[in-house]
N, CA, C and O atoms as a printed pandas DataFrame, in Angstrom:
     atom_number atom_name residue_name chain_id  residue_number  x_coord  y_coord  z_coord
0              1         N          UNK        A               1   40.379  122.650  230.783
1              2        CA          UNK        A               1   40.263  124.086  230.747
2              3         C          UNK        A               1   40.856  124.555  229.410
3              4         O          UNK        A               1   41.958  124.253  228.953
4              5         N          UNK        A               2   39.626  125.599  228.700
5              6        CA          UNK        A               2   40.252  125.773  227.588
6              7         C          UNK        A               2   41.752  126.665  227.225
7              8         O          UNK        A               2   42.823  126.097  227.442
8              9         N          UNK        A               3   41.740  127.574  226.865
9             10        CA          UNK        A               3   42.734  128.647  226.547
10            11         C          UNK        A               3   42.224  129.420  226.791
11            12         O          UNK        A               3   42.700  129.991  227.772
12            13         N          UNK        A               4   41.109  129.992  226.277
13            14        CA          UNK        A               4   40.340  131.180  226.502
14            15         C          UNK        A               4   40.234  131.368  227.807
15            16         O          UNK        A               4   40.807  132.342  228.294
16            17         N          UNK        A               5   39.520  130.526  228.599
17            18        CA          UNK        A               5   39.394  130.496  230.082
18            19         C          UNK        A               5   40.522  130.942  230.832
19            20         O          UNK        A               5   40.412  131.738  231.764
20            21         N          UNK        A               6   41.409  130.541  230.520
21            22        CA          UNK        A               6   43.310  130.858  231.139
22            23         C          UNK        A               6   43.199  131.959  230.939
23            24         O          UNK        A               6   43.276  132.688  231.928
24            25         N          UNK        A               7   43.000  132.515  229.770
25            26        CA          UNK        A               7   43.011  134.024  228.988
26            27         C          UNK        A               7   42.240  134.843  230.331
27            28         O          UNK        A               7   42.780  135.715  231.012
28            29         N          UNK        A               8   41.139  134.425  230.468
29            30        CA          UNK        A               8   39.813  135.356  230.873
30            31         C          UNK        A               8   40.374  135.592  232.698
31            32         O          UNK        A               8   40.179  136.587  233.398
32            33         N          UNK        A               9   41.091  134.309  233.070
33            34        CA          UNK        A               9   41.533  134.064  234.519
34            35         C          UNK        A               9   42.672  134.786  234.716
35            36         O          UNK        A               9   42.932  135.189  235.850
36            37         N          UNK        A              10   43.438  135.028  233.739
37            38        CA          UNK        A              10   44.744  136.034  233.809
38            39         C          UNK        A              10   44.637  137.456  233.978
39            40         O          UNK        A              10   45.202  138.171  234.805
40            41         N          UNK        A              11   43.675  137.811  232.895
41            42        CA          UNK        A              11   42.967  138.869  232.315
42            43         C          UNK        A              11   42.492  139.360  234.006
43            44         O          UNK        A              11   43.260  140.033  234.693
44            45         N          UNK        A              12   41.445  139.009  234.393
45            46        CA          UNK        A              12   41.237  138.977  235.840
46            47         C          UNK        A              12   42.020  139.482  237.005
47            48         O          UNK        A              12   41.730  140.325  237.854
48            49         N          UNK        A              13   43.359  138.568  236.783
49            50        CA          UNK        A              13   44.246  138.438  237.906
50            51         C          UNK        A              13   45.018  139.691  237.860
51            52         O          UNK        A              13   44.787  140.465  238.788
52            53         N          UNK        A              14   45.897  140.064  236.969
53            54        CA          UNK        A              14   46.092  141.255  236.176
54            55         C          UNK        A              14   45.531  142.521  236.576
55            56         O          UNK        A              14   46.125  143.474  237.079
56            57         N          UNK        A              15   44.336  142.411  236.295
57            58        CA          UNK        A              15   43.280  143.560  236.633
58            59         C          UNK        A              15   43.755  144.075  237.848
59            60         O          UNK        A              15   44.288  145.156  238.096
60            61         N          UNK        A              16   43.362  142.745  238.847
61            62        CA          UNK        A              16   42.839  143.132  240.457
62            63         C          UNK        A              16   44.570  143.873  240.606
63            64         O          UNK        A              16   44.828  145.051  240.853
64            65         N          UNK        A              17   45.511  142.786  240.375
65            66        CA          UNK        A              17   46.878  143.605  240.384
66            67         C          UNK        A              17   47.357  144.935  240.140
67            68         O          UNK        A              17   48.154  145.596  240.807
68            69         N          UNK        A              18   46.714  145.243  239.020
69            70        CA          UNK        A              18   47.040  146.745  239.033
70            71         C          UNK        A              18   46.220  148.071  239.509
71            72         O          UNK        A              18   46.595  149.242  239.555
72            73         N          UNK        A              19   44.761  147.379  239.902
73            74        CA          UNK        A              19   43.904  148.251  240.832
74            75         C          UNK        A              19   45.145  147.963  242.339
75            76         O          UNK        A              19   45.971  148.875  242.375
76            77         N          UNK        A              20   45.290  147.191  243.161
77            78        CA          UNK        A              20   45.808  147.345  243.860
78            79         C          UNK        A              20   47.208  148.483  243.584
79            80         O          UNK        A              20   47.230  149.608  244.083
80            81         N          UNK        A              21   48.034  148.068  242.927
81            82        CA          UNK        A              21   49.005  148.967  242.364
82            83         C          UNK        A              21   48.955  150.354  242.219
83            84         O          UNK        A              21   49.842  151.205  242.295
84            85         N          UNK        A              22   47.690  150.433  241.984
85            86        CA          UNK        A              22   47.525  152.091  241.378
86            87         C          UNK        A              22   47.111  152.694  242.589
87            88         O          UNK        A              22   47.424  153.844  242.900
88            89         N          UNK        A              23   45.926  151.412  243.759
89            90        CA          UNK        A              23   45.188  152.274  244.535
90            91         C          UNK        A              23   46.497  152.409  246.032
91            92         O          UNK        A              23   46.501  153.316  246.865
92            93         N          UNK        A              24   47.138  151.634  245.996
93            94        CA          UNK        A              24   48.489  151.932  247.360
94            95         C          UNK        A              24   49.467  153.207  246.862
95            96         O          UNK        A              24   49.724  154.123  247.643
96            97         N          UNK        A              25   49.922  153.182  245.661
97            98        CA          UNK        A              25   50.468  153.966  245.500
98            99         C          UNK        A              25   49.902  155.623  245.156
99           100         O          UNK        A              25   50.456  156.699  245.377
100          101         N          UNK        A              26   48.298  155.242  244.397
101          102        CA          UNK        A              26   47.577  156.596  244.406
102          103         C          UNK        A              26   47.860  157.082  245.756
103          104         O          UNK        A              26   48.886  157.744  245.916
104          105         N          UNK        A              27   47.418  156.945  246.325
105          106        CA          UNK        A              27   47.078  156.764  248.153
106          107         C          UNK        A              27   48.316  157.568  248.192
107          108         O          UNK        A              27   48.114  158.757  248.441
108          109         N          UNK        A              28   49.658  157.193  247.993
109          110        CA          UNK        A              28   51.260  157.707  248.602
110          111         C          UNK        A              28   51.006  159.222  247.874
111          112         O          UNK        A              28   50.925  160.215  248.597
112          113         N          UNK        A              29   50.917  159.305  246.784
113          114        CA          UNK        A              29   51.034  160.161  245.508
114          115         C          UNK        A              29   49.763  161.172  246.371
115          116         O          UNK        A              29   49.792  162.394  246.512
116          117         N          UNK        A              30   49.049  160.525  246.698
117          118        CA          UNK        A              30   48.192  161.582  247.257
118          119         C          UNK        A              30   48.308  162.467  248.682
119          120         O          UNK        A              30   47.841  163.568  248.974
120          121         N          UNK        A              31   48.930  161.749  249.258
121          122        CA          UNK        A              31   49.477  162.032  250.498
122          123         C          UNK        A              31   50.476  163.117  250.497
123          124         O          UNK        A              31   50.541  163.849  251.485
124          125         N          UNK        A              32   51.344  163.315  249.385
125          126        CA          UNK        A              32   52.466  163.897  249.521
126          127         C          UNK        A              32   52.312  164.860  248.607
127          128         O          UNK        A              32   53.300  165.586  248.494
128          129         N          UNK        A              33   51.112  165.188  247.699
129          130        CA          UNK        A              33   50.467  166.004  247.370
130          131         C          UNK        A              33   49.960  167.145  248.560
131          132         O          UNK        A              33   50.371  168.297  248.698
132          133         N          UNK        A              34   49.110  166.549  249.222
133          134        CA          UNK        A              34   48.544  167.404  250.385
134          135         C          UNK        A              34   49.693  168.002  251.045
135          136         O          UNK        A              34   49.707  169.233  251.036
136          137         N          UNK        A              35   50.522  167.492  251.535
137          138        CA          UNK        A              35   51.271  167.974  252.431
138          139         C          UNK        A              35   52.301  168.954  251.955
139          140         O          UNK        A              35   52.725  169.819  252.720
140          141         N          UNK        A              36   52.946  168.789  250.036
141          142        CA          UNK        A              36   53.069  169.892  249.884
142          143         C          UNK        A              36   52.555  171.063  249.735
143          144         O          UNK        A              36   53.125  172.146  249.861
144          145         N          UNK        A              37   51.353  170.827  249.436
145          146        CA          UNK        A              37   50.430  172.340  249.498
146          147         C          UNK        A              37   50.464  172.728  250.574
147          148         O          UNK        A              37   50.693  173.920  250.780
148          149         N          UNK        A              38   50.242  171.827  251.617
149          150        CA          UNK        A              38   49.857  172.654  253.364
150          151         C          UNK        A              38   51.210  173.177  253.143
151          152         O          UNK        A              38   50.991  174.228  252.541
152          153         N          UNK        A              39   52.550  173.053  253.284
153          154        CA          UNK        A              39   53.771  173.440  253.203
154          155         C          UNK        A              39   53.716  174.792  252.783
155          156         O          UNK        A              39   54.030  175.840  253.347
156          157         N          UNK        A              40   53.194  174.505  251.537
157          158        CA          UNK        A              40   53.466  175.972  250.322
158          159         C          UNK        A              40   52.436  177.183  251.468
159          160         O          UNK        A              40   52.981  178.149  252.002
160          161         N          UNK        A              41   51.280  176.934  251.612
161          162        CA          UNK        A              41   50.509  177.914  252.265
162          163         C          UNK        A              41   50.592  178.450  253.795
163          164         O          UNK        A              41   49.984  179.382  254.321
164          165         N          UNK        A              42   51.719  177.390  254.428
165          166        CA          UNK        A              42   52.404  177.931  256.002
166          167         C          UNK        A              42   53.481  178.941  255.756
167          168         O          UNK        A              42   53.785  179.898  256.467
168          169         N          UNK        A              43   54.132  178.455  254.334
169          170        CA          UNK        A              43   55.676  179.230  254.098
170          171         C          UNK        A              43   54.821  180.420  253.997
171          172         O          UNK        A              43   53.649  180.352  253.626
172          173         N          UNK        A              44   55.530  181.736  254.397
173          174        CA          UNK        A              44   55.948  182.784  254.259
174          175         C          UNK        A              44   55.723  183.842  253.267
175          176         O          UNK        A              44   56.574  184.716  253.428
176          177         N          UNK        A              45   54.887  184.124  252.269
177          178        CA          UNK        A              45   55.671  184.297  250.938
178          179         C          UNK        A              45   56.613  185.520  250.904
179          180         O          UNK        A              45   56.590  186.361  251.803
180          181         N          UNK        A              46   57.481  185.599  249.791
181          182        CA          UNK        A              46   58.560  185.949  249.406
182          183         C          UNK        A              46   58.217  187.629  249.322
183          184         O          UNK        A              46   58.998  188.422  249.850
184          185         N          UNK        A              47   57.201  188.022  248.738
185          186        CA          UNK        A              47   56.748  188.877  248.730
186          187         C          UNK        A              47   56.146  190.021  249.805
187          188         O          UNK        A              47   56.413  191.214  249.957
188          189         N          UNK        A              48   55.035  188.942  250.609
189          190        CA          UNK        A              48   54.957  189.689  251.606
190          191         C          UNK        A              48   55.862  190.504  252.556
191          192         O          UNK        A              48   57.028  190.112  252.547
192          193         N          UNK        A              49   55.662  191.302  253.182
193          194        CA          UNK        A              49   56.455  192.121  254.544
194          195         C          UNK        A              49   56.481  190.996  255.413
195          196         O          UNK        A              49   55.627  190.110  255.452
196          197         N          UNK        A              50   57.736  191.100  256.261
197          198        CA          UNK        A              50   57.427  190.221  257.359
198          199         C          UNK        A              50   57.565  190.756  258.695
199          200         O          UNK        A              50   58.562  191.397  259.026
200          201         N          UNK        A              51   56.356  190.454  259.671
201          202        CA          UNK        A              51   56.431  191.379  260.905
202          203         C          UNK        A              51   58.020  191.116  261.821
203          204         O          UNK        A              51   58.857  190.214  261.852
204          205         N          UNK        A              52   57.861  192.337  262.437
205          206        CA          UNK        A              52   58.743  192.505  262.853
206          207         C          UNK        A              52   58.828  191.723  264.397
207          208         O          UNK        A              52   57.754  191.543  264.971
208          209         N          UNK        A              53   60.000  191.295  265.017
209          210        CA          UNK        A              53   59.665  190.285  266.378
210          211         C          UNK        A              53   58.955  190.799  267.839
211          212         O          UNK        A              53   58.692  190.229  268.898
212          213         N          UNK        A              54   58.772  192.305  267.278
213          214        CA          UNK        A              54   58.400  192.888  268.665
214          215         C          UNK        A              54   56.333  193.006  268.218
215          216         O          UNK        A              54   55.396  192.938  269.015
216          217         N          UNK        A              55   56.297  193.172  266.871
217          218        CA          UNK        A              55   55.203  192.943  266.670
218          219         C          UNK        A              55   54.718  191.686  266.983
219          220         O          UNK        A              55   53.726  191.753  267.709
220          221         N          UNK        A              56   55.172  190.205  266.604
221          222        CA          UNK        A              56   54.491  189.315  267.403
222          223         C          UNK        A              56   54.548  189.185  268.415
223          224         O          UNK        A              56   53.601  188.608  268.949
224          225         N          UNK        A              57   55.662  189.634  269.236
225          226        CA          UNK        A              57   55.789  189.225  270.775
226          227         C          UNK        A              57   54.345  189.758  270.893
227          228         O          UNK        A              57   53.422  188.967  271.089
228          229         N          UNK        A              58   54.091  191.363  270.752
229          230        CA          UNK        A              58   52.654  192.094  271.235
230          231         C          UNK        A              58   51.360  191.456  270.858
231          232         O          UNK        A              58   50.417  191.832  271.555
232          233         N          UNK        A              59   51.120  190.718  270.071
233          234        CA          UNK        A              59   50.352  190.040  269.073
234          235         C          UNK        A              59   50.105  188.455  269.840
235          236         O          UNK        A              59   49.084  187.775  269.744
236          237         N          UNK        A              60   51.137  188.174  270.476
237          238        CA          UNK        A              60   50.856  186.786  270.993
238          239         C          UNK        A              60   50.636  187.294  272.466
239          240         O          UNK        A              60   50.048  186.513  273.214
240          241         N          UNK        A              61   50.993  188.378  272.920
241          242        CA          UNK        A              61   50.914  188.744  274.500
242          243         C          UNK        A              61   49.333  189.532  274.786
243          244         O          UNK        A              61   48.792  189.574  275.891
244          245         N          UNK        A              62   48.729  190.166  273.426
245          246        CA          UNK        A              62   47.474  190.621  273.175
246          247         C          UNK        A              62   46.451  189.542  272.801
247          248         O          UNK        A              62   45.240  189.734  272.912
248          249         N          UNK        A              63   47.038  188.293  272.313
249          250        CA          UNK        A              63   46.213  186.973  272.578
250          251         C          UNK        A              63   45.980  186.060  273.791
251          252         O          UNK        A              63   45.007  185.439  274.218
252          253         N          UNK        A              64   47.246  186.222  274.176
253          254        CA          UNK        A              64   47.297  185.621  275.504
254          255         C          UNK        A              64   46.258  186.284  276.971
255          256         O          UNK        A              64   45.852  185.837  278.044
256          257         N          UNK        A              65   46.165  187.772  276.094
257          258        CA          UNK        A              65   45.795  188.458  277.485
258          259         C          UNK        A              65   43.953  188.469  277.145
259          260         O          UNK        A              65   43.221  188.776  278.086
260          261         N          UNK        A              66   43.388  188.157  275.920
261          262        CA          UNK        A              66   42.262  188.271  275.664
262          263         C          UNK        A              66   41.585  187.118  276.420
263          264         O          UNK        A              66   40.549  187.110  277.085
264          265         N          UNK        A              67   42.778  185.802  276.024
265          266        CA          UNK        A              67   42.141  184.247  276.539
266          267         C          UNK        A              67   41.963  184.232  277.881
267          268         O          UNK        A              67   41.076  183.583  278.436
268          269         N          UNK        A              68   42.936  185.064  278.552
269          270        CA          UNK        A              68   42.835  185.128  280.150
270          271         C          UNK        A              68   41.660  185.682  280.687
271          272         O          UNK        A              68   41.078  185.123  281.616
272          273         N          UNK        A              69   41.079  187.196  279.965
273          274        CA          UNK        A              69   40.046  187.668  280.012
274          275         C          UNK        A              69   38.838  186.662  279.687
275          276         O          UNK        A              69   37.957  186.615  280.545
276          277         N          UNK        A              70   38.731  186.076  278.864
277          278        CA          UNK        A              70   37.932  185.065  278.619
278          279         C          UNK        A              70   37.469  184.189  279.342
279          280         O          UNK        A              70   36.269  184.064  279.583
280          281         N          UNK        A              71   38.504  183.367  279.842
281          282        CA          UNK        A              71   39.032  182.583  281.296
282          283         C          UNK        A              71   37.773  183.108  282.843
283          284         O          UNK        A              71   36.967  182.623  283.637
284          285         N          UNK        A              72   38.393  184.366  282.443
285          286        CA          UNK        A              72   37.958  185.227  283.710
286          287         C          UNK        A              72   36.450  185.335  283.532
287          288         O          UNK        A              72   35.672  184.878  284.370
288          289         N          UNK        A              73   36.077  185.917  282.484
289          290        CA          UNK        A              73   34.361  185.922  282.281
290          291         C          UNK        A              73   33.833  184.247  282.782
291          292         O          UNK        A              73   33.224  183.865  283.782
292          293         N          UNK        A              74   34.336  183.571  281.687
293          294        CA          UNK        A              74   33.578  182.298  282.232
294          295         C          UNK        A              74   33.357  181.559  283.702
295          296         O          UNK        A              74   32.298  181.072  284.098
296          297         N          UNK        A              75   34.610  181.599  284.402
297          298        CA          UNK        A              75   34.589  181.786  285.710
298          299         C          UNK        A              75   33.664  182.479  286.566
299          300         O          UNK        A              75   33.372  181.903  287.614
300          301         N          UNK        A              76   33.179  183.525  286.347
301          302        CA          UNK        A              76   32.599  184.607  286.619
302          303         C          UNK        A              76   31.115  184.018  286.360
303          304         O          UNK        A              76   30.441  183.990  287.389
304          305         N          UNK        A              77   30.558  183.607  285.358
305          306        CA          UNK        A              77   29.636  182.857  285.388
306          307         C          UNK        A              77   29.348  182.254  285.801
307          308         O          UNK        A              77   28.162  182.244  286.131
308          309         N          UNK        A              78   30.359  181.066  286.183
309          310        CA          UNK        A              78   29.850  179.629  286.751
310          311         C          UNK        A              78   29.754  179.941  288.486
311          312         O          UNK        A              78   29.271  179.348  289.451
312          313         N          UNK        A              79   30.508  181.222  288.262
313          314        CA          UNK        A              79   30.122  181.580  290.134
314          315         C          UNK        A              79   28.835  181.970  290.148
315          316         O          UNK        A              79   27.960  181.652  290.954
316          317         N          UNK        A              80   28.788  182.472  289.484
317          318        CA          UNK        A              80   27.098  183.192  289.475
318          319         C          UNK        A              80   25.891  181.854  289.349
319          320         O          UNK        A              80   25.062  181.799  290.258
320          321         N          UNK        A              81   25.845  181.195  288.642
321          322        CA          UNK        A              81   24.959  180.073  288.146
322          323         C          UNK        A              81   25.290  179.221  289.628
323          324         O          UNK        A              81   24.251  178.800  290.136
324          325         N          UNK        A              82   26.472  178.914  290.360
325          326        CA          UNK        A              82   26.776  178.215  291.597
326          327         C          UNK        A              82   25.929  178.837  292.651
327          328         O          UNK        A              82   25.312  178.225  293.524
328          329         N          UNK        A              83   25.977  180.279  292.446
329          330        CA          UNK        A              83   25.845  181.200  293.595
330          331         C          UNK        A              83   23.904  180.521  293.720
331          332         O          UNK        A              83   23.182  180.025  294.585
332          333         N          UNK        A              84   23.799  180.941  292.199
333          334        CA          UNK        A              84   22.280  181.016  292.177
334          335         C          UNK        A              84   21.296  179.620  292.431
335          336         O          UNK        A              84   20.156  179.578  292.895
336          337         N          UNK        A              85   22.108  178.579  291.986
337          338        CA          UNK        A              85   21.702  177.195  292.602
338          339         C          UNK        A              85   21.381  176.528  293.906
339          340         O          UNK        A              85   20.571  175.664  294.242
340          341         N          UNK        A              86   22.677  177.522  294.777
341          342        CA          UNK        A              86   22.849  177.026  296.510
342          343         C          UNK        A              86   21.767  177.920  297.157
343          344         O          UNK        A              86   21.289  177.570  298.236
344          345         N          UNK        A              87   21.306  179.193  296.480
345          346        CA          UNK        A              87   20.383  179.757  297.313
346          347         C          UNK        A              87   19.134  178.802  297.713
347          348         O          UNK        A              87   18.680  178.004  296.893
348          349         N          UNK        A              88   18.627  178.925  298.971
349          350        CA          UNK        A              88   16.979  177.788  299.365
350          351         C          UNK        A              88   15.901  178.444  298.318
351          352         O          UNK        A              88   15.826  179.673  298.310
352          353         N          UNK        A              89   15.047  177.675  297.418
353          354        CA          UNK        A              89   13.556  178.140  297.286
354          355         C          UNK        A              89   12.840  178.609  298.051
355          356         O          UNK        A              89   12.691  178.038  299.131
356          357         N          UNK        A              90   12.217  179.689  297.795
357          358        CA          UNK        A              90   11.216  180.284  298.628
358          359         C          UNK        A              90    9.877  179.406  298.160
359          360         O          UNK        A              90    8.906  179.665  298.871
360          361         N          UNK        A              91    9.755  178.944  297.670
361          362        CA          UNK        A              91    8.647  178.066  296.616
362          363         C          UNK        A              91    7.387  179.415  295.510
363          364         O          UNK        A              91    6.342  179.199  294.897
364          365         N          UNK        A              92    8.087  180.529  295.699
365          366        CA          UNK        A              92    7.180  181.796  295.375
366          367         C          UNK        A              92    7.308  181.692  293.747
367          368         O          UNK        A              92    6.392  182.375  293.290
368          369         N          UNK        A              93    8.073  181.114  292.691
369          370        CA          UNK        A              93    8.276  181.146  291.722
370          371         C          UNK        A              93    8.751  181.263  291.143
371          372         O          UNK        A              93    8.982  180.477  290.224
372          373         N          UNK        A              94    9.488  182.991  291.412
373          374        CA          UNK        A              94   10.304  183.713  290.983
374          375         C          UNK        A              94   11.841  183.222  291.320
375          376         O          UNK        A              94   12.471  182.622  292.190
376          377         N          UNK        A              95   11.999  183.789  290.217
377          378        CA          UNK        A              95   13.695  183.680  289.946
378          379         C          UNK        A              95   14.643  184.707  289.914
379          380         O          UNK        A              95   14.209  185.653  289.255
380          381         N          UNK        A              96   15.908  184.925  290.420
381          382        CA          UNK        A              96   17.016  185.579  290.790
382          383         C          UNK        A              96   16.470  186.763  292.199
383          384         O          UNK        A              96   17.294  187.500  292.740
């Protein structure tokens, strides 16, 4: 085996080494990138007003009370679609 060849086999080895190198640690570097941004855009900013605690209490109790309503419609449906299933065919065609 010449020299060159050693050269070209190192050269090689090298390579793959620092693609690995770059791509585990890109990977970290990238990771902790993202997560400070999500960070930066949950915080608060400094600037804004910040609501007051009786405003969210109302705000989470005006969400809470929409989902329930929601709750309630869908329910309300599936009675209806139940209701309308158990009735016998008349075999006449028509529906409801």
């Amino acid at each position: 085996m010449t020299l060159e060849a050693v050269w070209d086999v190192l050269k090689w080895v090298l390579l793959v080494l620092v693609a690995g190198f770059i791509g585990q640690f890109g990977k970290s570097f990238a990771l902790k990138l993202i997560e400070r941004r999500r960070s930066k855009r949950t915080e608060p900013s400094s600037d804004a007003p910040t609501a007051s605690p009786e405003v969210e209490i109302e705000k989470a109790r005006l969400e809470a009370q929409a989902k329930i309503e929601k709750k309630r419609a869908k329910a309300e449906i599936k009675r209806a679609k139940k209701f309308d299933s158990d009735r016998p065919n008349d075999g006449s065609g028509e529906t409801g």
